[in-house]
C-alpha beads as a LAMMPS data file, in Angstrom:
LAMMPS data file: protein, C-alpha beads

114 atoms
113 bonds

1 atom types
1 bond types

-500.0 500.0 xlo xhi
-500.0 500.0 ylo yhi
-500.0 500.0 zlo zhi

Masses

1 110.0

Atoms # bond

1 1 1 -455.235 157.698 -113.186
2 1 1 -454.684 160.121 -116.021
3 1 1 -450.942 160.679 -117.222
4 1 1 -449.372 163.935 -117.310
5 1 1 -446.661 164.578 -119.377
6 1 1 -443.951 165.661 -117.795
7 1 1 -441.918 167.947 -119.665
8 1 1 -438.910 170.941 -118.771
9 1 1 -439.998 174.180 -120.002
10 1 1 -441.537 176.724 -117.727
11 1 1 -445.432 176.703 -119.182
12 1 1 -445.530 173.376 -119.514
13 1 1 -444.173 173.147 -116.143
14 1 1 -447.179 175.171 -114.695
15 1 1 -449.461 173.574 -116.600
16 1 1 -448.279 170.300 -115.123
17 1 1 -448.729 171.833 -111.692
18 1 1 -452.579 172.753 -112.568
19 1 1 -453.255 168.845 -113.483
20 1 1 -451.709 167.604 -110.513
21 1 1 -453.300 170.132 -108.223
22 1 1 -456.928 169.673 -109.643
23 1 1 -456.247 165.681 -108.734
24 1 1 -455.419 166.109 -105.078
25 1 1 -459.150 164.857 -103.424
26 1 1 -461.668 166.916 -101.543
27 1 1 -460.478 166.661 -97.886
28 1 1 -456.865 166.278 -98.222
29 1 1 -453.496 168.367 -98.836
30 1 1 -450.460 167.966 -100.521
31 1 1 -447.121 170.025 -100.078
32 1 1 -445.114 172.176 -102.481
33 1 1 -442.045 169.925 -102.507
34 1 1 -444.228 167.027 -103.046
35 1 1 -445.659 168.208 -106.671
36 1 1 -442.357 169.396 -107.676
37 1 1 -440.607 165.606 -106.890
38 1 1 -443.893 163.962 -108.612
39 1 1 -442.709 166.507 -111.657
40 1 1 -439.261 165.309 -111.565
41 1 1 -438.388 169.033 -110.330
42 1 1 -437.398 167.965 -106.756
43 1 1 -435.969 171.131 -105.585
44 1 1 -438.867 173.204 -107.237
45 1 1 -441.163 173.785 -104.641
46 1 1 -440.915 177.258 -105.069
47 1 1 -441.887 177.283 -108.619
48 1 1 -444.832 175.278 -107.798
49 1 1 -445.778 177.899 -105.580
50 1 1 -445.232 180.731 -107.715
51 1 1 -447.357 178.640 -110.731
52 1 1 -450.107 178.462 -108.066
53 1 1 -450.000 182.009 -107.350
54 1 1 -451.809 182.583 -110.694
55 1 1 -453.661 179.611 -111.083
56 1 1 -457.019 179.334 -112.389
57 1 1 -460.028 179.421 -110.225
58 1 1 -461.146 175.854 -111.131
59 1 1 -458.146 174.457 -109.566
60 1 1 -457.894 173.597 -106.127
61 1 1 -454.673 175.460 -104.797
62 1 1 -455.975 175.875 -100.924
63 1 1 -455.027 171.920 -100.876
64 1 1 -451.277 172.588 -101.217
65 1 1 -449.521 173.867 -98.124
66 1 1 -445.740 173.842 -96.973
67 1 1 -444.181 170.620 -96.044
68 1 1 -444.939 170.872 -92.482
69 1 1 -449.081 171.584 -93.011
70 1 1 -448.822 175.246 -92.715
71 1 1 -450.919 177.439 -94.768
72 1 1 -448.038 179.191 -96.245
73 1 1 -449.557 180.328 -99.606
74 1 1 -452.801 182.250 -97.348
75 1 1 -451.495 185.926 -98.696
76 1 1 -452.174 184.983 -102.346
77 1 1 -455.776 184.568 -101.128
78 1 1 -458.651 187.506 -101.051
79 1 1 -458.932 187.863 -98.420
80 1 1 -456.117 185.138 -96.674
81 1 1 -458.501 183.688 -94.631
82 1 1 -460.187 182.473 -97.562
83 1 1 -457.565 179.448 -97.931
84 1 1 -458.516 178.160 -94.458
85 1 1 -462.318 178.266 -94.601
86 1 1 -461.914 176.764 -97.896
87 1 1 -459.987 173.647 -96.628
88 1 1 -462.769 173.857 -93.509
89 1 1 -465.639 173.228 -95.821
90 1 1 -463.684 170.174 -97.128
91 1 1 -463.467 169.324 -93.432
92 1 1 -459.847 170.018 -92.719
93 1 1 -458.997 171.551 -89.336
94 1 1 -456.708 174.425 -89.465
95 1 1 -455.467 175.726 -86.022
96 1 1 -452.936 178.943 -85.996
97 1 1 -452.466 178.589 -89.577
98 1 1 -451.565 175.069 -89.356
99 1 1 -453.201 171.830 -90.570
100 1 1 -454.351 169.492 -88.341
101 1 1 -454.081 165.844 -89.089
102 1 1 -451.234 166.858 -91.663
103 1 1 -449.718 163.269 -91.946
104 1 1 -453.080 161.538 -91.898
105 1 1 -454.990 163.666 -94.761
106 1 1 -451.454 163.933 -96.689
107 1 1 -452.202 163.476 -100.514
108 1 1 -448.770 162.422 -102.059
109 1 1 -449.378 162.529 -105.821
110 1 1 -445.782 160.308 -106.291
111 1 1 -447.595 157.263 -104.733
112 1 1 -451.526 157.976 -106.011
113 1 1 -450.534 158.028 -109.524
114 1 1 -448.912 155.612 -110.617

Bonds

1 1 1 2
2 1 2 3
3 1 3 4
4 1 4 5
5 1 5 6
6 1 6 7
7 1 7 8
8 1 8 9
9 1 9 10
10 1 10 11
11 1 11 12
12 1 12 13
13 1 13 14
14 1 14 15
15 1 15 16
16 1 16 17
17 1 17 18
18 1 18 19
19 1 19 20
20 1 20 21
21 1 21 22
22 1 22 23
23 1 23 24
24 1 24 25
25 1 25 26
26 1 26 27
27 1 27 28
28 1 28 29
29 1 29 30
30 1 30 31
31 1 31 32
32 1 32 33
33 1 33 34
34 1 34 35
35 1 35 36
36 1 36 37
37 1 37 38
38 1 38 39
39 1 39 40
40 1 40 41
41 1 41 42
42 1 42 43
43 1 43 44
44 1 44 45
45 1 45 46
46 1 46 47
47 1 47 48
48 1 48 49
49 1 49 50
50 1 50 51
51 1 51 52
52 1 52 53
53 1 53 54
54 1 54 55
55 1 55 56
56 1 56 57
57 1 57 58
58 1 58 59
59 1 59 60
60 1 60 61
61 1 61 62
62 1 62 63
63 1 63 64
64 1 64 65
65 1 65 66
66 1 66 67
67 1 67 68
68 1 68 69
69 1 69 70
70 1 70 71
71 1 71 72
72 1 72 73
73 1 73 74
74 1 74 75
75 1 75 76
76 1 76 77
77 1 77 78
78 1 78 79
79 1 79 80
80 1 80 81
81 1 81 82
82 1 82 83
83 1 83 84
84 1 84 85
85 1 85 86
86 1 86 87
87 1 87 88
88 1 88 89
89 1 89 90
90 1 90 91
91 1 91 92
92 1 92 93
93 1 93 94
94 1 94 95
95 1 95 96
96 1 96 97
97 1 97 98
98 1 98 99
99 1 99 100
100 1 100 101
101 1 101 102
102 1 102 103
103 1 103 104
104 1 104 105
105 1 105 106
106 1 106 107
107 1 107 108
108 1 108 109
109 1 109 110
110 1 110 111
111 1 111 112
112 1 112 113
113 1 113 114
């Protein structure tokens, strides 16, 4: 698994964020919270919301969802539906916004790379 460096200051931060979102595997999700504790930033979950809010295309940001499945982040989309469908090609069902599954499909970067 490749290492990112974890570091404190705000770019870096984001740019963190990017790596560990572009490793999270076609099909599954991973939450906020659970990016920001891989980061050592445990109550960050906002930031790592805010850094995926301007995100590159390339990376995957419709995999990361609030910490109870739900598509919080859909608004940053165009148009917000486009976060569902997206997980929906990867074969994720989303019902009312929510993920289905969430505990089964749950990506947790803190245990994959290690």
């Amino acid at each position: 698994m490749p290492r990112i460096k974890k570091t404190q200051s705000a770019d870096n931060f984001f740019e963190n964020v990017f790596e560990v979102a572009k490793l999270i595997p076609k099909g599954r999700v991973t939450s906020y919270g659970a990016i920001a504790q891989y980061l050592g930033m445990k109550s960050s979950a906002r930031m790592v919301g805010w850094a995926l809010n301007g995100c590159p295309k390339h990376v995957p940001a419709h995999r990361v969802v609030n910490r109870s499945g739900l598509l919080t982040g859909k608004h940053h989309f165009k148009p917000p539906i486009a976060m569902q469908r997206s997980l929906e090609k990867e074969g994720i069902k989303v019902k009312n916004d929510q993920v289905q599954n969430f505990r089964e499909i749950f990506w947790d970067p803190s245990t994959a790379l290690l």
